[in-house]
N, C-alpha and C positions, 0 to 999 in steps of 0.2 A: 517233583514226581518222577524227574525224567531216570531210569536206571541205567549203566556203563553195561554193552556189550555180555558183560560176565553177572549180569543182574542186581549188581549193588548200585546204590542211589551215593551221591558227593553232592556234596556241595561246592556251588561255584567256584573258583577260582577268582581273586582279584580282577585277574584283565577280562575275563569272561560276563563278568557282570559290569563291567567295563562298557563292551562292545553293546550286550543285549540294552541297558540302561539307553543306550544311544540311541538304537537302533527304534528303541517301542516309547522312549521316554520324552521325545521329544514331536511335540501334532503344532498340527497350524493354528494360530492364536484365533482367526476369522472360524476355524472349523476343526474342531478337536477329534473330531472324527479320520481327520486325513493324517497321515503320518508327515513329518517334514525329510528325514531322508527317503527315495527312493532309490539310491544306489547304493550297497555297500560292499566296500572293498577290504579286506584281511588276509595278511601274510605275514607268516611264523613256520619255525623252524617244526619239519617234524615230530608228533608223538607229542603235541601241545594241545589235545583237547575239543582238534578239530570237529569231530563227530559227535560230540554231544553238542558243540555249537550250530550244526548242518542240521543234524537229528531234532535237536530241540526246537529252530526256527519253521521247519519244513510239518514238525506237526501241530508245533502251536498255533500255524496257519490253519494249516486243515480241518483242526477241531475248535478250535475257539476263535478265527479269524470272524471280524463283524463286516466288514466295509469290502466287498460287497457281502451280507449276509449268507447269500445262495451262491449256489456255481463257484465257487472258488477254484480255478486252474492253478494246480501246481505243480511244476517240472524241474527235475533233476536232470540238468543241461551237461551234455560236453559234445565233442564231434565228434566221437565213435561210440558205438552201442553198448558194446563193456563198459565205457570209462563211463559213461551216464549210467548206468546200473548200478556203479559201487553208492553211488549217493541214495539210490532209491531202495537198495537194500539196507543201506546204515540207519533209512526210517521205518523201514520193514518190520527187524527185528527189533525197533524199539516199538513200533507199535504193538506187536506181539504180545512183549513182554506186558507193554498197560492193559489187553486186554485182558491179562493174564490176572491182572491185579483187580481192574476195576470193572465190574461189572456192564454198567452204564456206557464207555465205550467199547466193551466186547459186542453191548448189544447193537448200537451206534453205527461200526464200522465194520467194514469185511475186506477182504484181497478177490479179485478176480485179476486170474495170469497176475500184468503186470502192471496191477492197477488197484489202487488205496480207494476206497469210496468210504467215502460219510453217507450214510443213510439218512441223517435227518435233514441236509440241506442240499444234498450231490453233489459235494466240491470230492473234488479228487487228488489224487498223487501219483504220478506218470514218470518213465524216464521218458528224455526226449533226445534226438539225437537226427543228423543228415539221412541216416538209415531208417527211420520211424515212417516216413512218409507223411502224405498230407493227413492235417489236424483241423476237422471240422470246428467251427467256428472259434481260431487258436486267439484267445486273449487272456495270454500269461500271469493271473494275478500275481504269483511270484514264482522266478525262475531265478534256482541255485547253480551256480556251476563251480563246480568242487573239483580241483586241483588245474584251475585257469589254465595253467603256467602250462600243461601238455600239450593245449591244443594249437594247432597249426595254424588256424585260421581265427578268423574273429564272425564266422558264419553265423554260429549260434548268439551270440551277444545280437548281433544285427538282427536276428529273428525276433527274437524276447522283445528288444526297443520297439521294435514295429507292429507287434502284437499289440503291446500294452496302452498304445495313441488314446483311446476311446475309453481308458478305465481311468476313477480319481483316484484311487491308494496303490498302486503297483509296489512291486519292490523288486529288485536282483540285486543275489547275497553272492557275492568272488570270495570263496575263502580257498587261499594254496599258497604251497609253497613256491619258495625261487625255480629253476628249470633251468637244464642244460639250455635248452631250445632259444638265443638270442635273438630269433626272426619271432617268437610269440606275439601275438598281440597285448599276451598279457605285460609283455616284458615294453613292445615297443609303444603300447597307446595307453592302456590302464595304470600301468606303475607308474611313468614317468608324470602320467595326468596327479594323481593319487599324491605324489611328494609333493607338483606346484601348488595344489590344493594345500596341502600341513603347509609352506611353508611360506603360505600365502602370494606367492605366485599371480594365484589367479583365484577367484572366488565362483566357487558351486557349494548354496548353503544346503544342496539336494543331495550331497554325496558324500557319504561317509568314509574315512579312510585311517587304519589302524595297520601301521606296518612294524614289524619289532625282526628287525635286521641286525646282523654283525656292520659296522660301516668301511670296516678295514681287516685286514689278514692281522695287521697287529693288535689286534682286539682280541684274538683269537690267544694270545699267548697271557692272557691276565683271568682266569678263569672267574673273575669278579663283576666282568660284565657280559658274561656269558648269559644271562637274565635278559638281557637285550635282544635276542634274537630267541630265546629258551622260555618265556615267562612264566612257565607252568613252575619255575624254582623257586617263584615264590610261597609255594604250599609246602609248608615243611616235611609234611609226610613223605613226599616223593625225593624232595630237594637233592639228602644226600645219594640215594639208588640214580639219580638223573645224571647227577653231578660225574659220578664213577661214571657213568656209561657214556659221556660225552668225554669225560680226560682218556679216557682208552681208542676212542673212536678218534680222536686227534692223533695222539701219538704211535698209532699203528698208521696213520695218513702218512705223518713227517718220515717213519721209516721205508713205506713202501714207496712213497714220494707220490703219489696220489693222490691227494689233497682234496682238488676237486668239489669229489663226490662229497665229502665231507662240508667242506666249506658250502653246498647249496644248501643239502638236504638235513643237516645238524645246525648250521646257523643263519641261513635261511639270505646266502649271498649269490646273486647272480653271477656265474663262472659258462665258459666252455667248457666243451664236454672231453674235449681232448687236452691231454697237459704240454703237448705243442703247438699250442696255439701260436698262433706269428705276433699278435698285438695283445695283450690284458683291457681287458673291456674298462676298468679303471682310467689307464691311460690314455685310452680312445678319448672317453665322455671328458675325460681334465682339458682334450684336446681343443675340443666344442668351441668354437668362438663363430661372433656374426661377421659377415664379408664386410670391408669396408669398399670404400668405392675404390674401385679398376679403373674409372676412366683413364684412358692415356697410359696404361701399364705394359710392363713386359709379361710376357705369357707363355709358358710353355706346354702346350696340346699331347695328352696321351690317348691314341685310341685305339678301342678294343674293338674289333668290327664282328667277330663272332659271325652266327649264321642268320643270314636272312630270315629264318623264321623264328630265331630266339631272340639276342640281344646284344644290341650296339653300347657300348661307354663311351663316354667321354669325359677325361678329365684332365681338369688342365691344374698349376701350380703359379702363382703369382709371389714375386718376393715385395713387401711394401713392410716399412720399419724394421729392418732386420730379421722379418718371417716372412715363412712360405704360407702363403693362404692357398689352400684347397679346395676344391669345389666339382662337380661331379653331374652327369645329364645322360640320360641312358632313351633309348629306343624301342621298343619291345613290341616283338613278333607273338602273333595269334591265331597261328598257322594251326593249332592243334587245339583253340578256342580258350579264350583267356580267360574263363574261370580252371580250365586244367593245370594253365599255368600259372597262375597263381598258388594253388593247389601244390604243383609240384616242384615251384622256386621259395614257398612258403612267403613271397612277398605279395603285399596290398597294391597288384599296379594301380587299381581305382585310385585307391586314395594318396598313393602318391602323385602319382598324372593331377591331383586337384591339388596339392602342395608344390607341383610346380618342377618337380624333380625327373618327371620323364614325360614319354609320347608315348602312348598306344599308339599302333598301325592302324591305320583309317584304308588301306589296302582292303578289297573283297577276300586279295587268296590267303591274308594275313600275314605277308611278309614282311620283313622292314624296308621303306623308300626309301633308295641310299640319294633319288635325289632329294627328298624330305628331310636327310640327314644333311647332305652338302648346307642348303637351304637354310636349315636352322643355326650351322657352322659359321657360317657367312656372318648371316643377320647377327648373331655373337659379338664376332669381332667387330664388325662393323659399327657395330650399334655403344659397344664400347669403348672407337677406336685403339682398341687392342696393337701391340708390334708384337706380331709375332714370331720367336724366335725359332720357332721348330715344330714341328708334326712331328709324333714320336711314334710309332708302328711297329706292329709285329709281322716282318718279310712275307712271312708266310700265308698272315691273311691279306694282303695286299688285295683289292678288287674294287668294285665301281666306285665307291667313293673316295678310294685314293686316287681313281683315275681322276675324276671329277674335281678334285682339290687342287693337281697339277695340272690341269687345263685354266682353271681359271685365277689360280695365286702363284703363279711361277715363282713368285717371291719367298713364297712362304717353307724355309728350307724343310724340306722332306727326309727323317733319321729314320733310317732302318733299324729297330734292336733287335739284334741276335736273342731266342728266347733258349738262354740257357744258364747255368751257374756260374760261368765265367765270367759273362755277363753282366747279370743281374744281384750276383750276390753282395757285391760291396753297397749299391745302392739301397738293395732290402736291408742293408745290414742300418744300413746309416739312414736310412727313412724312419726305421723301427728309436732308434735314439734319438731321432731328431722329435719325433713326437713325443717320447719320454720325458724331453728335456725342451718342451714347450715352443721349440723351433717352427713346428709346422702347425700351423692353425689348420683346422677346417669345420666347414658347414655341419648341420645339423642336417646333413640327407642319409636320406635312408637305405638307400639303395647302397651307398660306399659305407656307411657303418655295417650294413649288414655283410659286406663282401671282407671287410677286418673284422667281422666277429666270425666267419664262416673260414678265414685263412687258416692253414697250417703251415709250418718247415716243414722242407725236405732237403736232408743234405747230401751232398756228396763228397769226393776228393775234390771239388772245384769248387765246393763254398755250399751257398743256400739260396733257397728262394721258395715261392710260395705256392699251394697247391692249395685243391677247394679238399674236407676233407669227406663229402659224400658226393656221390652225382647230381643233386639237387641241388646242391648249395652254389651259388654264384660269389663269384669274386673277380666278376670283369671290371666293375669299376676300380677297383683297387690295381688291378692287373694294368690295366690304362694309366694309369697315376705312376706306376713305378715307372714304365715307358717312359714316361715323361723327365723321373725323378734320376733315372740313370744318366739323363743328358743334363738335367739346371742341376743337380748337389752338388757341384764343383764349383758352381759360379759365386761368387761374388757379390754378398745382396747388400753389406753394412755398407761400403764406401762406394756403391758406382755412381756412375757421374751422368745425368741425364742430360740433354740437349737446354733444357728447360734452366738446368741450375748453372750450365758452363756457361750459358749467356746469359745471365742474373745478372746482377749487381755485387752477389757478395762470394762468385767466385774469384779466383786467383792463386798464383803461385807462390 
C-alpha cells in the first residue's frame, strides 16, 4: 500500500522484507498477541530504503496496531527538534498520500500542528524530542529514532525505556547510518551490544539486530561486496544507477583523499570526522585486550591534572609478556552540574562511574578532591603492590596533588615532561606503531578510547603530537598515557630481570 515519497508504490526489497518479517513475524508461543522483539536495531549505507522502512513501521502502528487496541503512543525520537521532525514528516506525507487514495483512512485520521490522530481509537504520532517538554501520561507504545548515530547522548533511548516499564508489546525501531560522532551512544552502547548479540556474544532473544557494513577499507576496492553495506543492489532495477554512483563517489574520495565521508555515509563504516586523526579506530578496537593481573608489576603513572572543576586522568603503562598493558582512571568535576557536562564532553559520566572507570565529585562546590585523588592513587599501588617507576607530569600543571604525592612517596620518582614537539613527538610517534603493531594492549575504557578517537596531529619543525580536535572533545586521558609513554618506550620489557627470577632457581650466568 505504502507509496515512495514521489507517489509510486515498490515492492519490497529482499532485506526489507527481511527486517519487517522479523520484526511482526515472530510473538510469544504462551501469548500470540505480544511480539517477541522489542528492540530493533538497523544500520546501512545511505539511500537504502530507510524511509519506507520508518514510514511503513510508524503507520502501520498507528492504523492497524492491536496490543494495546486504544491510545497507542507513538514518537519520532531524536535529541533535537529538527532531527525528530525529519522522521515524523517522512510519515506525514506518506500518510497524505493514503489518505489521498483511501477513503476509509482520509475519513479515519487527521494532523493537528504536529500531531497524526486516528480518530477511531486516539493513538497518535508525535515527534518527540529534550525540547518538547513534559508529556502527560508518556507510555511510548513505539518510539523510532531515526538516524541514532547524530545524537550526542543516549537521553532519549533512556526516556522511551522508562516510559514503556508498565506496557506488554512496546517496541523501539534504531534505524541509521554509521556517524562521524565516536563518543555516540549509538556507536559506544547499541552497536557494540547489537554485534555481541549476531555473534553470539551474549544473548537477548528481545533484540533485533541487522547491520550490513563495509568490514574493512579493503572491501571497498572489490565493488562485489559492495552489497554488504549497499543492499538495496540487490533489486535489479536500481542496481546498475546505484553501482555508477557509488564507483564515482569512491574515486572522487581516493583523489581528493577524503575518504572519510565516503567510507561512513556510502558503506556505512564508522570513521572520524577528521582525515588526521592520531589513532584509526580499527586499530584502537584490534588493540582491546583484558588486564591481566599487575600484582607485584612495574608501572609507569601519567597524569593529566587539568582543572579542578573539569577533569583529572590517570594512566599508567605496565610491561608483562613483552607488552605494554594500558589502563586509564579519571575524576570528574561538576562544577557547572554534570548533566551539562556530560552534555558538553559527550561522555556518559553515569554510566561509566558504574563501570568502574571514573569518580564523580562528591564535593558540594563540584570540584575535584585532589585529596580523593591522592587517596585513590595510593590505595592503587598499594593494593597492587605496584613498584613504581615514575609519575610522569605536565610542569605546568603541577598543583596539590603533586604536592601530595611528594610529601608522602619521596620514593616514588617525580618526571617533569616538557609539553611540546621536541618532546613528545618520537613517543606519539612510537605509541601510535606500537598499537598498530599489537605492542601495547589496553582496556576496554571508555573515557581513553574516547580521548584516541577524539585525537588529532599537529605538526611542526619539531615533529608531532596530539591536540583535541574541537573544544568539547577530551583527550586527557590519552594525554596522561603519553606522559607516561615518553619515559617507559625506551625501556626494556622482553629480557628484564626481576628480583623474583634472579633469585629462582633457574637463573644464572
Amino acid at each position: 500500500m505504502l507509496p515512495d515519497p514521489k507517489g509510486d508504490s515498490h515492492k519490497l526489497a529482499g532485506f526489507q522484507k527481511f527486517v519487517i518479517e522479523n520484526i511482526y513475524g515472530w510473538v510469544k508461543k504462551e501469548n500470540h498477541n505480544l511480539r517477541r522483539f522489542h528492540k530493533v536495531f538497523v544500520s546501512m549505507a545511505r539511500k537504502q530504503g530507510k524511509t519506507l522502512l520508518i514510514a511503513g513501521i510508524i503507520l502501520y502502528e498507528f492504523l492497524f496496531g492491536k496490543n494495546p487496541e486504544r491510545s497507542r503512543q507513538i514518537f519520532c525520537t531524536a535529541n533535537d527538534k529538527e532531527q525528530a521532525k525529519i522522521a515524523f514528516e517522512m510519515a506525514r506525507k506518506q500518510l497524505d498520500q493514503l489518505r489521498a487514495k483511501y477513503p476509509d483512512i482520509k475519513k479515519s485520521t487527521k494532523r493537528v500542528r504536529e500531531l497524526l490522530v486516528n480518530l477511531d481509537d486516539d493513538s497518535y504520532v508525535r515527534p518527540l524530542s529534550r525540547d518538547t517538554g513534559a508529556t502527560d501520561g508518556f507510555e511510548p507504545y513505539l518510539g523510532v529514532l531515526d538516524e541514532y548515530g547524530a545524537s550526542k547522548t543516549s537521553e532519549m533511548m533512556e526516556l522511551l525505556e522508562s516510559g514503556q516499564g508498565q506496557l506488554d508489546n512496546p517496541l523501539i525501531v534504531i534505524i541509521s547510518t554509521a556517524n562521524f560522532n565516536m563518543n555516540a551512544p549509538m556507536y559506544t552502547v547499541e552497536y557494540p551490544r547489537a554485534k555481541e548479540i549476531l555473534s553470539g556474544k551474549i544473548i537477548d532473544d528481545e533484540y533485533f539486530a541487522f547491520i550490513a557494513e563495509q568490514e574493512s577499507i579493503e572491501e571497498i576496492e572489490n565493488p562485489d561486496l559492495w552489497i554488504k553495506s549497499n543492499p538495496l543492489l540487490e533489486v535489479k532495477s536500481v542496481k546498475e544507477k546505484l553501482m555508477s554512483y557509488l564507483a564515482k563517489r569512491w574515486e572522487v574520495a581516493k583523489q581528493t583523499g577524503e575518504k572519510n565521508a565516503v567510507l561512513v555515509k556510502n558503506f556505512n563504516m564508522w570513521r572520524q570526522a577528521e582525515e588526521n586523526s592520531y589513532i584509526d579506530t580499527e586499530n584502537w578496537k584490534e588493540a582491546t585486550s583484558e588486564m591481566p593481573d599487575i600484582h607485584g608489576q612495574r608501572v609507569w603513572i601519567g597524569v593529566d591534572v587539568g582543572k579542578t572543576s573539569d577533569l583529572f586522568a590517570i594512566s599508567w603503562f605496565i610491561p608483562m609478556d613483552g607488552n605494554w598493558y594500558l589502563d586509564s582512571y579519571a575524576f570528574v568535576g561538576t562544577k557547572y552540574g554534570l548533566d551539562a557536562k556530560i552534555k558538553h564532553d559527550r561522555m556518559d559520566y553515569r554510566r561509566l562511574e558504574e563501570l568502574g572507570q571514573c569518580e564523580i565529585t562528591q564535593l558540594e562546590s563540584g570540584v575535584i578532591d585532589n585529596e580523593r585523588v591522592f587517596e585513590w592513587l595510593d590505595n592503587f599501588v598499594e593494593s597492587n603492590n605496584l613498584d613504581v617507576q615514575g609519575i610522569c607530569y605536565d610542569p605546568y600543571q603541577a598543583g596539590l596533588l603533586l604536592t601530595l604525592i611528594e610529601k608522602n612517596h619521596p620514593e616514588w620518582q617525580m618526571v617533569a615532561i616538557r609539553q611540546g614537539t621536541m618532546t613528545l613527538s618520537m613517543p606519539t610517534k612510537q605509541f601510535r606503531d606500537d598499537i598498530i603493531e599489537g605492542k601495547i594492549k589496553h582496556t576496554d575504557n571508555g573515557i581513553l578510547t574516547t580521548a584516541a578517537n577524539n585525537a588529532v596531529v599537529m605538526a611542526d619543525n619539531n615533529g608531532i603530537r596530539i591536540d583535541k580536535n574541537k573544544y568539547s572533545n577530551k583527550i586527557d586521558a590519552l594525554d596522561a598515557a603519553l606522559d607516561a609513554y615518553a619515559v617507559c618506550f625506551t625501556e626494556e620489557i622482553e629480557n628484564y630481570l626481576t628480583d623474583d627470577y634472579v633469585l629462582g632457581d633457574d637463573f644464572g650466568f
